[in-house]
C-alpha positions in Angstrom: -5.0 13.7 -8.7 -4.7 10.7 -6.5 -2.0 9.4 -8.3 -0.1 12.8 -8.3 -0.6 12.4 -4.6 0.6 9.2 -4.2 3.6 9.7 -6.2 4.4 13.0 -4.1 4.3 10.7 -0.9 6.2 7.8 -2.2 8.6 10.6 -3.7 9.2 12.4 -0.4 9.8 9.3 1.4 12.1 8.0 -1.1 14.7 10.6 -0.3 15.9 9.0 2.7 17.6 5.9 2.3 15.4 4.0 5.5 12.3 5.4 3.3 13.4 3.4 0.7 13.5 0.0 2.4 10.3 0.7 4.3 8.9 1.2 0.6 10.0 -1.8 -0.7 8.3 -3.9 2.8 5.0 -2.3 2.1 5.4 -2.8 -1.6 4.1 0.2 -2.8 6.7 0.4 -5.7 4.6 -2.3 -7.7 1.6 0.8 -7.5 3.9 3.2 -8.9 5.2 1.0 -11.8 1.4 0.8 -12.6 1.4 4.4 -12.6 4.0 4.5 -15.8 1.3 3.8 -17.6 -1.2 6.7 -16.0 -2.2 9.1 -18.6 -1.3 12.0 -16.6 2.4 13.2 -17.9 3.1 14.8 -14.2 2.2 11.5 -12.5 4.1 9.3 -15.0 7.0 11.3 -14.4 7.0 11.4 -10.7 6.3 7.6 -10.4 9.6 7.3 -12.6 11.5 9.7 -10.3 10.2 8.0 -7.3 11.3 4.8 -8.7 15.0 5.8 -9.7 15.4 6.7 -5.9 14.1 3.3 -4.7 16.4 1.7 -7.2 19.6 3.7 -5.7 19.2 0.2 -3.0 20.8 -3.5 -3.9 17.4 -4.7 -3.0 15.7 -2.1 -5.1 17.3 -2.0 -8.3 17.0 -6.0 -8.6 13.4 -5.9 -7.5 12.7 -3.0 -9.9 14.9 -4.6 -12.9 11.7 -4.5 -14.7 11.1 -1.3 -14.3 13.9 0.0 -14.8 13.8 -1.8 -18.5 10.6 -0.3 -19.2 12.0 3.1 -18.4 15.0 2.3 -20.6 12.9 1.1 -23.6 9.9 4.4 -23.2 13.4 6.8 -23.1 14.9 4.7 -26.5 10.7 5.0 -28.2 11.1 8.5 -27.0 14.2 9.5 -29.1 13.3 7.5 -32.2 
């Protein structure tokens, strides 16, 4: 629940393209690439949306390169 939660916030947030560089100064991203790995399908999934919209930044797509791998290689797994 609390990392549905979090997601929701960091998701919201996210949207607006200030939200995104105040997410990357508190660093929160690094929670939600934890949260790739959550067992719950809904939080997985919002932590990956959250993420995509951090990325849409120069600053966050290079500091979210790995991320952004991992999500490449779980969608390649995925369709094997």
């Amino acid at each position: 629940m609390i990392s549905t939660l979090l997601n929701l916030h960091v998701y919201s947030i996210a949207v607006i393209t200030e939200g995104k560089y105040k997410e990357l100064k508190c660093q929160s991203h690094l929670q939600l690439m934890q949260l790739m790995e959550d067992t719950n399908s809904e939080a997985r999934l919002n932590a990956i949306k959250a993420l995509g919209l951090i990325a849409e930044t120069p600053q966050g797509k290079q500091e979210l390169q790995p991320a952004l791998d991992k999500v490449r290689s779980m969608n390649t797994a995925a369709n094997h």
